[in-house]
LOTIDO-809438 format. One record per residue (C-alpha): residue number from 1; x, z, y. Coordinates in Angstrom, 1 decimal, always signed. Example, Ala and Ser with C-alpha at 12.3 -4.5 7.8 and 13.67 -1.06 7.14 Angstrom:
2
[1, [+12.3, +7.8, -4.5]]
[2, [+13.7, +7.1, -1.1]]
***
This chain:
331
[1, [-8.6, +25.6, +2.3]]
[2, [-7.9, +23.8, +5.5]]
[3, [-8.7, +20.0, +5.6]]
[4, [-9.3, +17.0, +7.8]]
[5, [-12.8, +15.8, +6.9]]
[6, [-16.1, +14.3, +8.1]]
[7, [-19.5, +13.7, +7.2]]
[8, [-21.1, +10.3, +8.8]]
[9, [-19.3, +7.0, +8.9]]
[10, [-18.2, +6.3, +12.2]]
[11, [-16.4, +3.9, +14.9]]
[12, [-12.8, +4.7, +16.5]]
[13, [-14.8, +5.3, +20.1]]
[14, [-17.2, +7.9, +18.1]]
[15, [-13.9, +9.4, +16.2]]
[16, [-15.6, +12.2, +14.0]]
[17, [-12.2, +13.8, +11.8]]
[18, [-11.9, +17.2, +12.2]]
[19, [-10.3, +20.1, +10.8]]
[20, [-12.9, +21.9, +8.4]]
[21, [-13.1, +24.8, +5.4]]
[22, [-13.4, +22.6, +2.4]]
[23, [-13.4, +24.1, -1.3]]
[24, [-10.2, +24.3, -3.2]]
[25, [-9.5, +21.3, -5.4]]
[26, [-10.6, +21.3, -9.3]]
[27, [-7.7, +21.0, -11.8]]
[28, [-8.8, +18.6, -14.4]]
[29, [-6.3, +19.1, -17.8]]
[30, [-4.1, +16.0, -16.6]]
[31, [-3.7, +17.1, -12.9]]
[32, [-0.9, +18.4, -10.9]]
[33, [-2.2, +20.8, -8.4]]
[34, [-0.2, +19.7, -5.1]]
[35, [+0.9, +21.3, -1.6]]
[36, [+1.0, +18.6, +0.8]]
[37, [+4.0, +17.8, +2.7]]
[38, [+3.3, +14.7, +4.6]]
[39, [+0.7, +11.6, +4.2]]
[40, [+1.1, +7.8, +4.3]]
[41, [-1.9, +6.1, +6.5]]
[42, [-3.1, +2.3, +5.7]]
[43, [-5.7, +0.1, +6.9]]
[44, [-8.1, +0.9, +4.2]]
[45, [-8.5, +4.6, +5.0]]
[46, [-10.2, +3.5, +8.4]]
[47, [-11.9, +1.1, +6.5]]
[48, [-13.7, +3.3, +4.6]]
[49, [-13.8, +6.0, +7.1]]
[50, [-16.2, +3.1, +9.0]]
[51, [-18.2, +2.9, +6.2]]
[52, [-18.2, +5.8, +4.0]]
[53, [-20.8, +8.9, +4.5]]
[54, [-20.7, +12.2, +2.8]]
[55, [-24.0, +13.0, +0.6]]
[56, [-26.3, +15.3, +2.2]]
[57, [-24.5, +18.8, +2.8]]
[58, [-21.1, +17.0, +1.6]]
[59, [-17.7, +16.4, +3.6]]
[60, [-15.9, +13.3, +3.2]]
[61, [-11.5, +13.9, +2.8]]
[62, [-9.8, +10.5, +2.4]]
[63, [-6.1, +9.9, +2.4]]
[64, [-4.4, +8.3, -0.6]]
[65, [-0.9, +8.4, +0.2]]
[66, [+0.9, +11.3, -0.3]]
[67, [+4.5, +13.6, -0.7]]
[68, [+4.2, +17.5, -1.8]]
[69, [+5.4, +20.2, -4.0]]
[70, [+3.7, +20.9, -7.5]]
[71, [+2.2, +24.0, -7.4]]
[72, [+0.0, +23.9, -10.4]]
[73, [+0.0, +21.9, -13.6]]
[74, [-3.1, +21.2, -16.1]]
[75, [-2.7, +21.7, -19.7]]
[76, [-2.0, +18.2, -20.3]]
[77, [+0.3, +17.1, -17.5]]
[78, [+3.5, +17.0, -19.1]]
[79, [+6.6, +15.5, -17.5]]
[80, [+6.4, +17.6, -14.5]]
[81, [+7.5, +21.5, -13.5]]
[82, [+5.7, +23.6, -10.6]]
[83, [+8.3, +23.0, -7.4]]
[84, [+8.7, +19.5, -8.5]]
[85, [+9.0, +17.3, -5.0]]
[86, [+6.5, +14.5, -5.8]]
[87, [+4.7, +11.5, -4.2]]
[88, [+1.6, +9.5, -5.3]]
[89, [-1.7, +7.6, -4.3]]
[90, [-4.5, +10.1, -5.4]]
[91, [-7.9, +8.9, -6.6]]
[92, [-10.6, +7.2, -4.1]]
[93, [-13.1, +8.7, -6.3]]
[94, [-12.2, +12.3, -5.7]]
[95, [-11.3, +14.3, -2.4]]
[96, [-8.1, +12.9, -0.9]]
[97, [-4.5, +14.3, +0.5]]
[98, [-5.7, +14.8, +4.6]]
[99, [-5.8, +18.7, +3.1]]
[100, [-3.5, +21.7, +2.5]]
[101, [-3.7, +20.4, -1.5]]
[102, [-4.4, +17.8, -3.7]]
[103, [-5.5, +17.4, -7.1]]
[104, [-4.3, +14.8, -8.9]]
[105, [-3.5, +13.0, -12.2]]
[106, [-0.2, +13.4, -13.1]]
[107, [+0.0, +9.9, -14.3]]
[108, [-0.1, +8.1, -11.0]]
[109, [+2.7, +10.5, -9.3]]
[110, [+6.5, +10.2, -9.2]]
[111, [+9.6, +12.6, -8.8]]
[112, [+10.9, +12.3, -5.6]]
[113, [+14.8, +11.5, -5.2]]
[114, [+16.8, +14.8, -3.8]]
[115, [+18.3, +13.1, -0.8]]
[116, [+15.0, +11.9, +0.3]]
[117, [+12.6, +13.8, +2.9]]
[118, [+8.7, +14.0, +2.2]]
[119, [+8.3, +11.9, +5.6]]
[120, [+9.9, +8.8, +4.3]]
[121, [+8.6, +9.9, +0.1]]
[122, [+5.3, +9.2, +1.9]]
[123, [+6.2, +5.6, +3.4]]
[124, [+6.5, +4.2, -0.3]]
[125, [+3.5, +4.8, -2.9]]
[126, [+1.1, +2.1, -1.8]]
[127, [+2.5, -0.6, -0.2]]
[128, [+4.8, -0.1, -3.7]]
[129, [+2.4, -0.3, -5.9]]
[130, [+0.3, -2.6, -4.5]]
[131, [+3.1, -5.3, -3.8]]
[132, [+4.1, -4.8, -7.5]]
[133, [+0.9, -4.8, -9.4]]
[134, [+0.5, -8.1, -6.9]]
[135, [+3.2, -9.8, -7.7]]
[136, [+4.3, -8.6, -11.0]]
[137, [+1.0, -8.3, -12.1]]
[138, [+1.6, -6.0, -15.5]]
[139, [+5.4, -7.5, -16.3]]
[140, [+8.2, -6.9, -14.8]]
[141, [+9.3, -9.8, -13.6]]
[142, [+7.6, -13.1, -11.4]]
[143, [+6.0, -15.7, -13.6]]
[144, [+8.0, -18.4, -15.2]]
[145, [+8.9, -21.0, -13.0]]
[146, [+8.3, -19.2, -9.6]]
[147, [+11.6, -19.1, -7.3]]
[148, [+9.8, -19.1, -3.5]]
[149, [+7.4, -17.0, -2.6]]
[150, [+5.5, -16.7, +0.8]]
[151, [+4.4, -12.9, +1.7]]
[152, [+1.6, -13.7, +4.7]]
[153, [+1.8, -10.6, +6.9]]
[154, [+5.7, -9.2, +6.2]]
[155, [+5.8, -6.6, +8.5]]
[156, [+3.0, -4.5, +7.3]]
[157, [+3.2, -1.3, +5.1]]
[158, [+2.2, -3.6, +1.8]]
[159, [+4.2, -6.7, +3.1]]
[160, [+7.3, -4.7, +3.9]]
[161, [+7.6, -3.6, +0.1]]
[162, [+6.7, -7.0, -1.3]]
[163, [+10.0, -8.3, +0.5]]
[164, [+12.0, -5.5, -0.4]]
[165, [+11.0, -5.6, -4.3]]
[166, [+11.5, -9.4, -4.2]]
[167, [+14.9, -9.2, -3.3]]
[168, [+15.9, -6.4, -5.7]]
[169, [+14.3, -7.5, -8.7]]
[170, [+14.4, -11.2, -8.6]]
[171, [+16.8, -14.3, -7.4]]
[172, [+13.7, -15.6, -5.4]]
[173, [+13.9, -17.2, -1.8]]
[174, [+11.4, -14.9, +0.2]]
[175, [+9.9, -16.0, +3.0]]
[176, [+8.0, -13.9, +5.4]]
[177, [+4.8, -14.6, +8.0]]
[178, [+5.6, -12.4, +11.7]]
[179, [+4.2, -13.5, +14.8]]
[180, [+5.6, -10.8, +17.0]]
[181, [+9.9, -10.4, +17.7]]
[182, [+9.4, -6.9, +17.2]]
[183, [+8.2, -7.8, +13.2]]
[184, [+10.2, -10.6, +13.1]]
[185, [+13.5, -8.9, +13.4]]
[186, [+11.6, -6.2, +11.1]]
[187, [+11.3, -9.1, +8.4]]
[188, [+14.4, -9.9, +8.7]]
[189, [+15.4, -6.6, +8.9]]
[190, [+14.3, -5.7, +5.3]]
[191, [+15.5, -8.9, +3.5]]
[192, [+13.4, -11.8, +4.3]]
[193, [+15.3, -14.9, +4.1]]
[194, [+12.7, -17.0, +6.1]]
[195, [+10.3, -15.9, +8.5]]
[196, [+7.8, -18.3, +10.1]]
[197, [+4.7, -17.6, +12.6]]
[198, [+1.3, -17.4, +11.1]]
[199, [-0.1, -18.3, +14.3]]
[200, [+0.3, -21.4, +14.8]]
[201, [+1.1, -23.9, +11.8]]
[202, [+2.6, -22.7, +9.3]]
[203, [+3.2, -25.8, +7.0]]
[204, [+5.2, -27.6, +10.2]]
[205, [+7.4, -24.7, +10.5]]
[206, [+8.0, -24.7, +6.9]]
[207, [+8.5, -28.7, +7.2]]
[208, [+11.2, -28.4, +9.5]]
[209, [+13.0, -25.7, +7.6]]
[210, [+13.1, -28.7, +4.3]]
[211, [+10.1, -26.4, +2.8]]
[212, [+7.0, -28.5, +1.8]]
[213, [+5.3, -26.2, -0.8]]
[214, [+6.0, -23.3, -2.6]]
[215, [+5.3, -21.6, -6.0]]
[216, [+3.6, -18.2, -5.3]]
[217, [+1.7, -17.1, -1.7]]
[218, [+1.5, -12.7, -1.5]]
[219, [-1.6, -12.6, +0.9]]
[220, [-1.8, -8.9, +2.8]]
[221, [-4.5, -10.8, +5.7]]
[222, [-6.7, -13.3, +6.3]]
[223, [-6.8, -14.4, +3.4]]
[224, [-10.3, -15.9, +3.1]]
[225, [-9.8, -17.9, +6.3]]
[226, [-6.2, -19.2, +5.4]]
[227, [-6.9, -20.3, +1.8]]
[228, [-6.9, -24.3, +3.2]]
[229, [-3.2, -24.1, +4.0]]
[230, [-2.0, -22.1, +1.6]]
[231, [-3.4, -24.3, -1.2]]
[232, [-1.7, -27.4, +0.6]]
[233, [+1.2, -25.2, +0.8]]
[234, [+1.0, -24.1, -3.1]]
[235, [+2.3, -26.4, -5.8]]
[236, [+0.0, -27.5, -8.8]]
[237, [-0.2, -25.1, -10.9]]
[238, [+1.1, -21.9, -8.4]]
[239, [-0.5, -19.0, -7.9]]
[240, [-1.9, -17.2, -4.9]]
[241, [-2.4, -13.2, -5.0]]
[242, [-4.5, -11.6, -2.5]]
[243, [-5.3, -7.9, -1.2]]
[244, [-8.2, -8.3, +0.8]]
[245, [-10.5, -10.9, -0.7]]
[246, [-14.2, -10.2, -1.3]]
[247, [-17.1, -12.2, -2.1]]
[248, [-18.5, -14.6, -0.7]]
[249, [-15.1, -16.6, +0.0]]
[250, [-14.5, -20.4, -0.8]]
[251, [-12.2, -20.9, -3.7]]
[252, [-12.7, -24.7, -3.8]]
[253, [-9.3, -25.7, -2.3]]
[254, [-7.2, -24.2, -4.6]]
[255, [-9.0, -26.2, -7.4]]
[256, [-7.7, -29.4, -7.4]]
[257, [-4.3, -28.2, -8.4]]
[258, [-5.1, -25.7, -10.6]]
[259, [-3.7, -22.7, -8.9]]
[260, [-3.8, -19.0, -10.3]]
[261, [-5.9, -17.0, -8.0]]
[262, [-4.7, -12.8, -8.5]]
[263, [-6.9, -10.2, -7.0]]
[264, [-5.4, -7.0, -6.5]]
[265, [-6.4, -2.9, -5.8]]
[266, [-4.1, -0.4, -6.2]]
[267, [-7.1, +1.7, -7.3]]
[268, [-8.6, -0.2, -10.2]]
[269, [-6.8, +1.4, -12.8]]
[270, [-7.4, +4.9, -11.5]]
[271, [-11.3, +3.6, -10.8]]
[272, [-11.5, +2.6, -15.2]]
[273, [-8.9, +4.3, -16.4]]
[274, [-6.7, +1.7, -17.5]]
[275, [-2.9, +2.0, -18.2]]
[276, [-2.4, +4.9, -15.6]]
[277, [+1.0, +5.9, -16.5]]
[278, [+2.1, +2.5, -16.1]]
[279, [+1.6, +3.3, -12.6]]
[280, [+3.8, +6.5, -12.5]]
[281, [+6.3, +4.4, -14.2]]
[282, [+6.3, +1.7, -11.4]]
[283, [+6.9, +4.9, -8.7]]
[284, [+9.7, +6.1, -10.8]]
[285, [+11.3, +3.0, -10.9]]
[286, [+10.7, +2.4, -7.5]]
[287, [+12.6, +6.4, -6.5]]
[288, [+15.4, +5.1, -8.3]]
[289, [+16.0, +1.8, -6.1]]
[290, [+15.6, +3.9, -2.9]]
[291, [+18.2, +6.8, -4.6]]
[292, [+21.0, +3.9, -5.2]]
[293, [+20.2, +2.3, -1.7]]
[294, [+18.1, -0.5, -3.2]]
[295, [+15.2, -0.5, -1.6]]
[296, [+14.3, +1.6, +2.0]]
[297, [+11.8, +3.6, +3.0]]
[298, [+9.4, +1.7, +5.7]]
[299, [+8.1, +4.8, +8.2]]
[300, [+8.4, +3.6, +11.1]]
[301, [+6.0, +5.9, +13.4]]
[302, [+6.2, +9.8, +12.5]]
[303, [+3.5, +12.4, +13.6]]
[304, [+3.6, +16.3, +13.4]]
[305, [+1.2, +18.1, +12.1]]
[306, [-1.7, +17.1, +9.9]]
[307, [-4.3, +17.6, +13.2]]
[308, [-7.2, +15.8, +14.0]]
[309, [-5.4, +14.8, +17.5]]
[310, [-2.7, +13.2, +15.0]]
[311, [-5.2, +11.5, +12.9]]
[312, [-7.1, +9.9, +15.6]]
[313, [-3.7, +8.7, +16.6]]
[314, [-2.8, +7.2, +13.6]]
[315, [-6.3, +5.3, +13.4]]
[316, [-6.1, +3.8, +16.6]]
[317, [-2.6, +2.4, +15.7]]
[318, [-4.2, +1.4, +12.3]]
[319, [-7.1, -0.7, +14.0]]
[320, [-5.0, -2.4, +16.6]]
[321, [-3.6, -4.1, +13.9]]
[322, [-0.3, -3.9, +15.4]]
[323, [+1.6, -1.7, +13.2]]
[324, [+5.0, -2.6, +11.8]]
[325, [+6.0, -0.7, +8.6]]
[326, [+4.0, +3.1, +8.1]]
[327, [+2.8, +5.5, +10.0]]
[328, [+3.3, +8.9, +8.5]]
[329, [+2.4, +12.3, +9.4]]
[330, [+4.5, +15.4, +8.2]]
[331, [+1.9, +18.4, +7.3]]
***
């Protein structure tokens, strides 16, 4: 089959994606085989598509975001029918969804709701499950106690759920970080009831708005280098949940007043096999807020064609780190 693929890690300037022959995808007994419709790209993708090299004679296919048709099932993928419209994340430790078809465990995929295009289906998997499984951690609801919550870096693909989710399933105040009017008015936009500028001091603006701490910080970026404000911002005893930490970082300052630190990857319960279905639960929940208007899609820059021209688009919109929202591409 047709697929966008590569073999050594490489910079934006030496872009190396390509359309290539790859082998057909191996149905495992709790897989849905999958015709692609359209892909969701995030930050991590070029991440690893800067670091990540194929083995020797190997291809590298990443993309983790994903809306198709069921076209297969394995014998123990119940819950779903071939011609099923469905979106999901995929696995980092198999081939991804930059391909005609996927593979994928039927666990961590979701019906998608009628009046809803593949396009828009594709704007909602990770930044859903990531802001849930960040904030919610595995309830359902915010921890006891925690009624304002900052989410540093709103206007992003992950951020933009986080708001969205806050204000559907809880009575919290949400405040948003935007430095941009363009993803300002997006914050706004989507729910926030507060957004401040994470460029310049965020603790004044907060000051002057009658806010001097509050109970939970959603970190999308920077984390590592903002951890000195946001445990002056944090109450005693709060809790600060992070996407992008990694060793070494400085966790000293949120000591003093005992705060929760929360790492989270969207991929860890794929990576040990933990709980998946919980994860196609949170997706289902999540089609049913967008089918009754409580929650919105977040695409905000659609492509044509699943083309190496398109994905070398998308990356250098990924790396300017400039985007509002998603960026999807329709296959």
């Amino acid at each position: 089959m047709k697929a966008l693929a590569y073999e050594k890690a490489h910079t934006l300037d030496a872009f190396r994606i390509q359309e290539m022959d790859v082998a057909e995808p191996l149905l495992r007994d709790a897989d849905l085989l999958v015709e692609i419709r359209a892909v969701g790209l995030n930050p991590g993708e070029a991440l690893i598509r800067s670091m990540r090299s194929a083995e020797a004679g190997g291809r590298v296919v990443l993309g983790y975001e994903f809306a198709g048709v069921v076209i297969g099932i394995g014998s123990q993928a119940g819950g779903f029918a071939v011609g099923d419209r469905i979106m999901g994340t995929g696995d980092v430790t198999r081939d991804g969804c930059w391909a005609e078809r996927l593979a994928v465990d039927h666990r961590v995929a979701a019906r998608i709701p009628n009046h809803l295009s593949f396009v828009d289906a594709a704007s909602l998997p990770i930044g859903g499950l990531t802001s849930w499984e960040a904030i919610f951690r595995d309830r359902d609801t915010l921890p006891a106690g925690v009624d304002c919550v900052l989410v540093v870096g709103g206007a992003g693909g992950v951020g933009s759920m986080a708001i969205q989710l806050l204000k559907a399933k809880t009575a919290a105040f949400v405040i948003a970080t935007a430095s941009r009017p363009e993803s300002k008015e997006w914050c706004e936009a989507i729910g926030a009831d507060l957004i401040v500028d994470h460029s310049w001091d965020v603790i004044a603006q907060l000051g002057t708005a009658g806010i001097d701490q509050v109970d939970m910080v959603f970190s999308t970026a920077g984390t590592a280098g903002s951890l000195s404000w946001i445990a002056t911002l944090l109450r005693p005893f709060g809790h600060l949940s992070a996407v992008d930490l990694a060793p070494p970082f400085d966790a000293g300052p949120l000591i003093s007043k005992s705060i929760s630190l929360y790492t989270e990857m969207v991929f860890a319960k794929v990576i040990s096999g933990f709980n998946l279905a919980s994860q196609g639960e949170i997706l289902a929940e999540i089609a049913d807020r967008v089918a009754s208007g409580g929650l919105r899609p977040i695409v905000t820059t659609g492509l044509d064609g699943l083309t190496a021209a398109n994905m070398k688009t998308s990356h250098e919109l990924l790396e300017s780190r400039r985007t509002i929202g998603k960026i999807v591409i329709a296959a």
